[in-house]
C-alpha positions as CSV (number, residue, x, y, z in Angstrom):
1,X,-37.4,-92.0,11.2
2,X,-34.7,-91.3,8.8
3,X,-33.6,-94.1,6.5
4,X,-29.3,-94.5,6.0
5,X,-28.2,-96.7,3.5
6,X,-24.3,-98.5,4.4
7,X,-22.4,-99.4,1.2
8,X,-18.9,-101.6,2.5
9,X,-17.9,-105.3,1.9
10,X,-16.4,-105.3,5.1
11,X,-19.4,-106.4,6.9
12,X,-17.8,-105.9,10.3
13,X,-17.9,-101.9,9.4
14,X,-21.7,-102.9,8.3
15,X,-22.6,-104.8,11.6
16,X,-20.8,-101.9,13.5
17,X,-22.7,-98.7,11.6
18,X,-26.1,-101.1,11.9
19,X,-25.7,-100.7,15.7
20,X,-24.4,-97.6,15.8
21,X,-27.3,-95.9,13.5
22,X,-30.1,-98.2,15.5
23,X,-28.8,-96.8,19.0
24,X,-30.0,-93.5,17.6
25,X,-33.2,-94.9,16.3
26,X,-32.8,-95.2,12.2
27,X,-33.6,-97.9,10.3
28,X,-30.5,-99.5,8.5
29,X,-30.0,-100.9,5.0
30,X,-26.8,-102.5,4.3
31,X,-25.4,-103.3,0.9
32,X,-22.0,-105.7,0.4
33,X,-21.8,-105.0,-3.2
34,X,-22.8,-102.8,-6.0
35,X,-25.2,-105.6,-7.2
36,X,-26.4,-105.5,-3.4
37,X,-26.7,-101.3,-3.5
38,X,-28.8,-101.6,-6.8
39,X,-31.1,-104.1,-5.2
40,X,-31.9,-101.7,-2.6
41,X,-31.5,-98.8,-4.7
42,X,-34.9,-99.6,-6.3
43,X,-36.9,-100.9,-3.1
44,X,-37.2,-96.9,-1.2
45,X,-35.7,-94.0,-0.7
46,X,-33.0,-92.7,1.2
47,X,-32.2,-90.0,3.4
48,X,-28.7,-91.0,3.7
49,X,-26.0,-93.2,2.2
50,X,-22.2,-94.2,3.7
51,X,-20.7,-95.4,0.8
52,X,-17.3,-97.1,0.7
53,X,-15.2,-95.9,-2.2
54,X,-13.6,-99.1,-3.1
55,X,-16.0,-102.2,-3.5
56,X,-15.4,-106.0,-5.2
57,X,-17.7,-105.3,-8.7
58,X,-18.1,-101.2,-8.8
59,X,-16.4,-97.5,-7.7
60,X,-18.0,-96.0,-5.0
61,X,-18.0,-93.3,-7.2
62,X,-20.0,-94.8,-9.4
63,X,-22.4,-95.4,-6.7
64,X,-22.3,-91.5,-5.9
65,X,-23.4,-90.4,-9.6
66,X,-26.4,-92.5,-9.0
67,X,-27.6,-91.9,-5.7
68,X,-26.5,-87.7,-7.0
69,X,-28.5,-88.2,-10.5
70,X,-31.8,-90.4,-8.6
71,X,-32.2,-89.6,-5.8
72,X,-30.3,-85.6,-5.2
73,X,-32.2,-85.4,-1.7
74,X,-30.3,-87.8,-0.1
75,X,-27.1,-87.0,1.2
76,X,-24.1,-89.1,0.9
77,X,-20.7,-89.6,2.9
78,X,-18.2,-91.2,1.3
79,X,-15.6,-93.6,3.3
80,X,-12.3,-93.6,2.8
81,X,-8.6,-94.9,4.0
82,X,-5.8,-92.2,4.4
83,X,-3.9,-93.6,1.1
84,X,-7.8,-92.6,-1.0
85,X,-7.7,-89.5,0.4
86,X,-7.7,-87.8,-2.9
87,X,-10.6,-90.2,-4.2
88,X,-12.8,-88.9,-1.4
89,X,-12.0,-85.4,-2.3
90,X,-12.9,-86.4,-6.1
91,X,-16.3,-87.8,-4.5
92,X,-16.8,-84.6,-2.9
93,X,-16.1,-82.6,-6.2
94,X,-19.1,-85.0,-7.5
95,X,-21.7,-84.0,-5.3
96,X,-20.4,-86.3,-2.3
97,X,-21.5,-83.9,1.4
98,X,-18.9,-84.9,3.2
99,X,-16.2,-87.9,3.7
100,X,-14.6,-90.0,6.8
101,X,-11.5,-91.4,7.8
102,X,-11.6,-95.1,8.7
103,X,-11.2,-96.8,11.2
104,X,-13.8,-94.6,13.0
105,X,-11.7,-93.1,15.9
106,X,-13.8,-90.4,16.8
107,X,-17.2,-91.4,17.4
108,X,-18.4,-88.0,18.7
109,X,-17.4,-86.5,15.2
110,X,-19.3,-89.1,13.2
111,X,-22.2,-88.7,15.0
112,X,-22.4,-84.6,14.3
113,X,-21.3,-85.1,10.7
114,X,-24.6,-87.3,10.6
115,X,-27.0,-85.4,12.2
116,X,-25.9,-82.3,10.9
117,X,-26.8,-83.9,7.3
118,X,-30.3,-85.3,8.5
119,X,-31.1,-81.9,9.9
120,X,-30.5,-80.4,6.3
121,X,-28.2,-77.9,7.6
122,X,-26.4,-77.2,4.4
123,X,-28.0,-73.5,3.7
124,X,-26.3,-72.6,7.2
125,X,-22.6,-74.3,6.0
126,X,-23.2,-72.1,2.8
127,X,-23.7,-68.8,4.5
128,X,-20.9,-69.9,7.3
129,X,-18.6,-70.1,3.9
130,X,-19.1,-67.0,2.7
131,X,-18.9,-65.3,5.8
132,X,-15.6,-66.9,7.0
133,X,-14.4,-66.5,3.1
134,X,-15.3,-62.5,3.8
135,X,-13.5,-62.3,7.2
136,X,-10.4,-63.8,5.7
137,X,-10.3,-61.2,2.8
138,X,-11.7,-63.7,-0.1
139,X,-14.1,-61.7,-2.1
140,X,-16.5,-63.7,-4.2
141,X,-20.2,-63.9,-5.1
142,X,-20.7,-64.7,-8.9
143,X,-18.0,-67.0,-9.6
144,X,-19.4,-70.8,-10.1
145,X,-15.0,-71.5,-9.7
146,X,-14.7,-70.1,-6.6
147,X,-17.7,-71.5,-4.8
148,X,-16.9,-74.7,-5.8
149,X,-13.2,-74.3,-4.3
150,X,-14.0,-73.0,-1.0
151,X,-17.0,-75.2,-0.9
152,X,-14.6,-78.2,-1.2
153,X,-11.6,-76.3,1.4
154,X,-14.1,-76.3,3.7
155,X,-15.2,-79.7,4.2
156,X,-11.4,-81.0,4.1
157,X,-10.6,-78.1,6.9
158,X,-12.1,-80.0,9.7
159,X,-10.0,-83.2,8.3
160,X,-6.1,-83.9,9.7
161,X,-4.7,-83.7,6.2
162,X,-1.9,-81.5,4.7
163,X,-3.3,-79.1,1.6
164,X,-1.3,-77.8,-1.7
165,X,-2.3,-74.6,-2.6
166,X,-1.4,-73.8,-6.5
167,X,-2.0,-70.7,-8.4
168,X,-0.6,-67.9,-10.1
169,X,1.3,-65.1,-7.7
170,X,-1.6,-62.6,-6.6
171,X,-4.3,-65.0,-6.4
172,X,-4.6,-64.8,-2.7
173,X,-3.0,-68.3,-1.9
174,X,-2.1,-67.5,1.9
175,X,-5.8,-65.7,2.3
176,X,-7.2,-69.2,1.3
177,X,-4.8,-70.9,3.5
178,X,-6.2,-68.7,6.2
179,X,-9.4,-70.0,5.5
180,X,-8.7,-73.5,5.7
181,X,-7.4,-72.9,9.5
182,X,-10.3,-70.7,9.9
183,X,-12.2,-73.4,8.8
184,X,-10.7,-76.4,10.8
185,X,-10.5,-77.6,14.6
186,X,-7.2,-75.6,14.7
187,X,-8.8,-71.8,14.7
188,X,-8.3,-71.5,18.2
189,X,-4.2,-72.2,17.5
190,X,-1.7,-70.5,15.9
191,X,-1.6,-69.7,12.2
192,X,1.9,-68.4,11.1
193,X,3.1,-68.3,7.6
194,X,6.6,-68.1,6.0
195,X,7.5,-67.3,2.5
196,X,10.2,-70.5,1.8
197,X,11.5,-68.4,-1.4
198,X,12.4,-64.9,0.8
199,X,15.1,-66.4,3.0
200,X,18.6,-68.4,2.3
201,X,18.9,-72.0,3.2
202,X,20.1,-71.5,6.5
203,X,18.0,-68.8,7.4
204,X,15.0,-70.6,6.2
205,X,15.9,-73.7,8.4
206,X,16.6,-71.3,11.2
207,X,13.1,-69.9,11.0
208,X,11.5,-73.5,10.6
209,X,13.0,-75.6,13.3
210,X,15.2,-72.9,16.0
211,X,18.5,-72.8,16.4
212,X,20.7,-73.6,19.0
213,X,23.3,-70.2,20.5
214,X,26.2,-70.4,18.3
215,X,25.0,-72.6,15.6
216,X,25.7,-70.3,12.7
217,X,27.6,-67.1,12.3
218,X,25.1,-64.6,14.3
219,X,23.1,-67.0,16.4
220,X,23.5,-65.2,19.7
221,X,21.0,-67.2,21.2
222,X,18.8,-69.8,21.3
223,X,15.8,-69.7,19.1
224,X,12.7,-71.1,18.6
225,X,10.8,-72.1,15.6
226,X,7.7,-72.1,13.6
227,X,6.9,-75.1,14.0
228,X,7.5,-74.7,17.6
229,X,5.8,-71.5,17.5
230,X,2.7,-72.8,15.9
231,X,2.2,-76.1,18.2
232,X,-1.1,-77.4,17.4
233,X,-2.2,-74.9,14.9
234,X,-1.4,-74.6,10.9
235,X,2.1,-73.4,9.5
236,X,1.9,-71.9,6.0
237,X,4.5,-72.6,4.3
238,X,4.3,-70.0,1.0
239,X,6.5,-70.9,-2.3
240,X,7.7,-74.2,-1.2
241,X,9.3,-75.4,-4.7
242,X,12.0,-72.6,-3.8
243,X,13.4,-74.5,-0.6
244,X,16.7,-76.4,-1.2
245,X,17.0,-80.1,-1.2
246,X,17.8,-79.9,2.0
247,X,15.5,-78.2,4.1
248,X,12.9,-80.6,1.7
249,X,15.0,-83.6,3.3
250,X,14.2,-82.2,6.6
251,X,10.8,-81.0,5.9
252,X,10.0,-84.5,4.7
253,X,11.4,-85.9,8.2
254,X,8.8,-83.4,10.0
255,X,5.9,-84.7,7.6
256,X,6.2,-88.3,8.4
257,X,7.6,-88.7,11.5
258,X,6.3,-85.4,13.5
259,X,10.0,-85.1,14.8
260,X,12.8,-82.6,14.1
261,X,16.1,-81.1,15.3
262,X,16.8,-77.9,15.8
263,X,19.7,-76.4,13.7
264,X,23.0,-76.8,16.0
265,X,20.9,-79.2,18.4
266,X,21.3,-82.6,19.5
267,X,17.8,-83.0,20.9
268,X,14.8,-84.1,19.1
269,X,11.8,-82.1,19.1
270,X,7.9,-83.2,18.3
271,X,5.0,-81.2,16.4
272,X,1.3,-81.5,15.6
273,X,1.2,-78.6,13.3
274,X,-0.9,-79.5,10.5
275,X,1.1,-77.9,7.0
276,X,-0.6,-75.7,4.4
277,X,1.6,-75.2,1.5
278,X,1.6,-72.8,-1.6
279,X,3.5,-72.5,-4.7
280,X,2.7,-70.9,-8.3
281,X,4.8,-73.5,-10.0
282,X,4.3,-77.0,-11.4
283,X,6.1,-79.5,-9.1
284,X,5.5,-82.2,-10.9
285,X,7.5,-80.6,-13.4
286,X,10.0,-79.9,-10.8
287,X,10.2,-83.6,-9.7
288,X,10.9,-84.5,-13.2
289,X,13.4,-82.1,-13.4
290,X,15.1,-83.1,-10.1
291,X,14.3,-79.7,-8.6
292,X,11.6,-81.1,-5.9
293,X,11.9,-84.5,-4.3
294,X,9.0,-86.9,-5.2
295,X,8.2,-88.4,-1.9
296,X,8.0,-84.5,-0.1
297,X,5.3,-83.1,-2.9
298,X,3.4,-87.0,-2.2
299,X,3.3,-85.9,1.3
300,X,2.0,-82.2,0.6
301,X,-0.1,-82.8,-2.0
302,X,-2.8,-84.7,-0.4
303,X,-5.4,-82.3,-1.3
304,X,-4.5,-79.9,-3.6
305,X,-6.3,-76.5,-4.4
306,X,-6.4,-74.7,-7.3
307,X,-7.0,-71.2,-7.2
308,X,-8.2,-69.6,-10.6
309,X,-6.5,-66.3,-11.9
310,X,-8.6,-63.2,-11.9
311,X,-9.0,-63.7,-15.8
312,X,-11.3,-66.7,-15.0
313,X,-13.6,-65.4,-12.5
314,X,-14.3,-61.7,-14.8
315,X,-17.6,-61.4,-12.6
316,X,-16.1,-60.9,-9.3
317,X,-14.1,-58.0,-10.8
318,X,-16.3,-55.3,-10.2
319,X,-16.9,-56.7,-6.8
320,X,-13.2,-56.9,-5.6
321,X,-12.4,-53.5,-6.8
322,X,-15.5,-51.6,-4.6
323,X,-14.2,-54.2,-1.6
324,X,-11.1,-52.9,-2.2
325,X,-12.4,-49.3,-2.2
326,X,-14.1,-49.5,0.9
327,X,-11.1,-51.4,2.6
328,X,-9.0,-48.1,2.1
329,X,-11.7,-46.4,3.5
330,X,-12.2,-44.3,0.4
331,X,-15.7,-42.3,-0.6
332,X,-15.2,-43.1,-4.2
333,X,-17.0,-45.3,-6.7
334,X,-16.3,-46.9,-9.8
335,X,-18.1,-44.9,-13.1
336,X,-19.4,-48.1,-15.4
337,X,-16.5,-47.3,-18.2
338,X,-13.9,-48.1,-15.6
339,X,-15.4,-51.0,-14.4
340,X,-16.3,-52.3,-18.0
341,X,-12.3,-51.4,-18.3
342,X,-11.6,-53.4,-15.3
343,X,-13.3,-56.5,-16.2
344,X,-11.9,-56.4,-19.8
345,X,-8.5,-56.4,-18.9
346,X,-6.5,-60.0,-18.6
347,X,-4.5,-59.1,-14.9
348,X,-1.3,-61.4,-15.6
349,X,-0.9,-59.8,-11.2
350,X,-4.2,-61.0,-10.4
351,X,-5.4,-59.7,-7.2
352,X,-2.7,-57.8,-5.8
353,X,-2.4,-56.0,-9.0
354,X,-5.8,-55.0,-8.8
355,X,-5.3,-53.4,-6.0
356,X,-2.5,-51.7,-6.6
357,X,-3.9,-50.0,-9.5
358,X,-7.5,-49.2,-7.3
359,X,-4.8,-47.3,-5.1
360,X,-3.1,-45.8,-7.9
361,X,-7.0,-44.0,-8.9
362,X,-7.3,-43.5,-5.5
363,X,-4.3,-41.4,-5.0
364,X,-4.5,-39.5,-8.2
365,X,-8.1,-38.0,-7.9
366,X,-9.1,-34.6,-7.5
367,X,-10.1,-34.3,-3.9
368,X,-13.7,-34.4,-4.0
369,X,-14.0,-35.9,-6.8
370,X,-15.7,-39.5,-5.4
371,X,-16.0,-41.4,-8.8
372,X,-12.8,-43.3,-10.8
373,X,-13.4,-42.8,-14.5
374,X,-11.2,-44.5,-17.2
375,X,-8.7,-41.3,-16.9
376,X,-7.9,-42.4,-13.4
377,X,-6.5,-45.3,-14.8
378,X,-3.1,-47.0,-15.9
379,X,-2.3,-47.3,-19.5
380,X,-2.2,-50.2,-19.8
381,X,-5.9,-51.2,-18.7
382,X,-7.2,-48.8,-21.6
383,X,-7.8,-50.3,-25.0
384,X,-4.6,-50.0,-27.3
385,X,-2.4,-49.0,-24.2
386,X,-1.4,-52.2,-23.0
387,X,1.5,-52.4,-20.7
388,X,1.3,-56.2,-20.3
389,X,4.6,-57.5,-21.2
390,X,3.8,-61.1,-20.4
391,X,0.5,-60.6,-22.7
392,X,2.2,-59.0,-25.6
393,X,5.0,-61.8,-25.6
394,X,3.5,-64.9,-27.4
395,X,5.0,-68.3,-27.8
396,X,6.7,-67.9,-30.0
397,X,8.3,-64.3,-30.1
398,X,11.8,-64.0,-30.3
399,X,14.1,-63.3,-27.4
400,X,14.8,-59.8,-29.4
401,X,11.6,-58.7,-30.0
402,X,10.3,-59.1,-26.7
403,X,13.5,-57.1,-25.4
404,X,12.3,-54.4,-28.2
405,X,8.8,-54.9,-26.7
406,X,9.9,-54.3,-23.2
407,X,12.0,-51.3,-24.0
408,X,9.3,-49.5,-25.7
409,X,6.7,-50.1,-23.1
410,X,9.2,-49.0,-20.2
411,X,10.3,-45.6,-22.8
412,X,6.0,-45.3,-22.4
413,X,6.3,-45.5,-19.1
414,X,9.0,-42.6,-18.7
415,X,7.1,-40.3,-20.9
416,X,4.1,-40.8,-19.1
417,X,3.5,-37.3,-17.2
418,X,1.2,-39.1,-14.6
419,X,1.8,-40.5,-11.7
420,X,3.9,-43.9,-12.0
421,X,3.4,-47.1,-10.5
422,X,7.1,-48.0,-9.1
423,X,5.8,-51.3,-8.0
424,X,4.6,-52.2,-11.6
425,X,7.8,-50.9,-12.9
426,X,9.8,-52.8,-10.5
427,X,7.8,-56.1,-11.7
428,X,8.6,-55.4,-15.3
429,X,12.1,-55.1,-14.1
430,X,12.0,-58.8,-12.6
431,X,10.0,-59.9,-15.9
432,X,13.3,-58.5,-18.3
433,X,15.7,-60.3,-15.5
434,X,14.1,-64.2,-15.8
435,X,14.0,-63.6,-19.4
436,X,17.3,-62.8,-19.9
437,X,18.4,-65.5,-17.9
438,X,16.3,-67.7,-19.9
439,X,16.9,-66.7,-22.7
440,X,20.9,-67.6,-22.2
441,X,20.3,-70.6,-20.9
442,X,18.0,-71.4,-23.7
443,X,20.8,-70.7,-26.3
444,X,23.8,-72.2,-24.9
445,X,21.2,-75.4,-24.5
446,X,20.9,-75.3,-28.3
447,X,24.6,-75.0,-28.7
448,X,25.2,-78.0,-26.4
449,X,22.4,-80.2,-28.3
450,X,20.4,-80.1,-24.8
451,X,23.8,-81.4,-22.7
452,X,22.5,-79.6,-19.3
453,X,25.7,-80.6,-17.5
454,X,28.0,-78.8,-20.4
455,X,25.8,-75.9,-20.0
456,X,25.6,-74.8,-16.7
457,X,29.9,-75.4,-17.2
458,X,29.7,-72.8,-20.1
459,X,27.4,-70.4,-17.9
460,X,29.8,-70.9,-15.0
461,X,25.9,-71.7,-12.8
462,X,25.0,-74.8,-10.7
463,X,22.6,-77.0,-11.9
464,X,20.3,-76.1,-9.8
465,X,20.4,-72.9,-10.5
466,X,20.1,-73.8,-14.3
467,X,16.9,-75.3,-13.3
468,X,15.5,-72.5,-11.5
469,X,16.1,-70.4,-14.7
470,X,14.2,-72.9,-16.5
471,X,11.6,-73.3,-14.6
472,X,10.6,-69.8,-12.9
473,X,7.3,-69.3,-13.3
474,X,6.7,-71.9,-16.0
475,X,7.4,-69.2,-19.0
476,X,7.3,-70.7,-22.2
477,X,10.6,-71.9,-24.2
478,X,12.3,-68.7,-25.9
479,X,13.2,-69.1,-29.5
């Protein structure tokens, strides 16, 4: 008979789990207080504890560390209101198995969060992670990061709650996303994503909420949504710091009232599409700068996930690159110099430019050849070659030796007799445009003594668009 261990001051949740648990045939042990839980604490052990996170003398939390340091067999849910949401999450980044919502709507759900605990299933939740990480394209095996990330996205999944993705562009943001939906009740829905960044206002609004025929200039008919589209499953909505403070004051209306209009209509429309977003930019920093609204990133970011760039997970390297090689379908292997070369390098693309250059090896080999060596690869991967503008532009570099910088590693690039990587080039291209921009609004700042408003006059820009120079992909400050 399993021992369970209830940790609440509201003693009508208590009396409630006390009759719920002895129904099923477990003994009970309720605690009011910390002082109560330390009592107990001492008298047995437990095979599992439900442990509120906010209690009159201590921190559930606290609580958790204990029960995680003194006793590691037992398992432990912690409880939780929606607005400590994110403390729950916290508990489960301390070892917590699981959390819950209260009130206890869903009785059914309880009860298999429970048993699945007492039946010490968590060797099959760890192989069901990997192998719904692997069917979504997330390659991982050595990195202590990563396992810790999707071991937390996967016990929010299952939970009603909207997720922020963050992380830099290439580290696989919308595969992650997939994961979560993968992951949650939703699977059997619709998963659509949307890049918020690719499309003008009114397009953007357009593909979000339908349009009504002759709304705008081109809508020959009526159209419907993604929000519409998705229904009941998960809408990924990919680089939202880029949508205008409009569609966030109409994003916002969606978020806490499940209601929306489509553009041109009159009628209102209802959703139960749970929202994923992504973004590789700071919106706090964008709040501050009056770039996001406040009150839409509070209602996104109730979880947030925080995907680490290649650089930080070196040991999945080698690993990515031979998925990526059998992905293409491609009979070729990686020699231990290029691999050694892989991992060394910093990958400012992450992922995608990973692949990009496996393709690049790929393409360029002798048929027959079946092994990339370190000729096979770019320039900038082998030592003293580097072609990594963002890595060879410090914090302090000057506007004009980074323009020197990039001109001689482009001038590289066009005496280069192998093949070249347009797509790189075309990234480098995008890298000289922000920086330029920056750069100019960086210089007339100092000329105006940091007067934003006389700035973006002397530019002849919006503000807005003075912030989006400033903030694009949080470079540093330009001398």
């Amino acid at each position: 008979m399993a021992n369970i261990l209830v940790v609440d001051d509201d003693r009508e949740v208590g009396n409630f789990l006390r009759y719920f648990f002895k129904e099923k045939g477990f003994e009970v042990h309720l605690a009011y207080s910390g002082k109560d839980f330390r009592r107990l604490f001492g008298q047995q052990a437990y095979h599992l504890a439900l442990i509120d996170v906010k209690l009159p003398d201590t921190s559930g939390l606290d609580i958790l560390k204990d029960l995680s340091a003194h006793m590691p067999s037992c398992k432990t849910i912690v409880m939780t209101g929606y607005s400590t949401v994110k403390v729950a999450v916290d508990a489960i980044k301390l070892g917590a198995n699981d959390f819950i919502e209260k009130p206890f709507d869903d009785l059914d759900a309880l009860e298999r969060t429970i048993d699945h605990l007492l039946a010490n299933k968590a060797t099959a939740a760890e192989t069901d992670i990997q192998g719904l990480a692997k069917e979504c394209g997330i390659v991982t095996e050595k990195s202590d990061a990563m396992t810790r990330l999707l071991t937390l996205a996967y016990k929010i999944a299952p939970k009603n709650i909207n997720v922020l993705i963050q992380g830099e562009t290439g580290t696989g943001k919308e595969l992650l996303a997939h994961f979560i939906h993968r992951a949650s009740q939703r699977n059997g829905q619709p998963f659509i994503g949307i890049n918020c960044g690719a499309l003008s206002e009114t397009l953007l609004e357009s593909e979000l909420f339908g349009h009504e025929k002759g709304a705008f200039t081109g809508a020959a008919k009526e159209r419907r949504g993604v929000f519409e589209i998705a229904g009941k499953g998960t809408l990924f909505l990919d680089e939202i710091g880029e949508a205008s403070m409009s569609t966030q004051v109409k994003l916002l209306r969606v978020l806490e009232t499940g209601e929306y209009m489509r553009v041109g209509g009159e009628s209102v429309q209802k959703t139960n599409t749970r929202i994923v977003s992504a973004t590789h930019v700071d919106l706090a920093e964008a709040v501050t700068n009056r770039a996001f609204r406040e009150d839409l990133l509070y209602r996104l970011d109730v979880v947030k996930l925080v995907i680490p760039p290649l650089r930080e997970r070196r040991e999945d390297i080698r690993l990515i690159a031979e998925h990526l090689l059998e992905k293409a379908g491609a009979a070729v292997q990686l020699n231990e110099a290029a691999a050694t070369l892989l991992e060394q390098y910093d990958w400012p693309g992450n992922v995608r430019e990973l692949s990009n250059v496996i393709k690049r090896a790929v393409s360029i080999m002798d048929e027959g050849c079946g092994v990339i060596t370190p000729k096979h690869l770019p320039k900038k991967i082998l030592p003293g070659k580097s072609l990594l503008i963002e890595k060879a532009k410090p914090k302090e570099e000057s506007f004009e030796e980074f323009l020197k910088q990039w001109t001689d590693d482009m001038l590289e690039v066009w005496n280069d007799e192998e093949k070249v990587e347009m797509e790189m080039v075309l990234n480098k291209v995008k890298v000289l445009e922000r920086e330029i921009g920056r750069a100019f609004v960086m210089k007339v700042l100092k000329e105006t003594v940091g007067d934003r408003q006389e700035a973006a006059g002397r530019l002849n820009i919006s503000m807005r668009k003075l912030r989006y120079l400033l903030n694009e992909k949080g470079q540093p400050s330009i001398k």
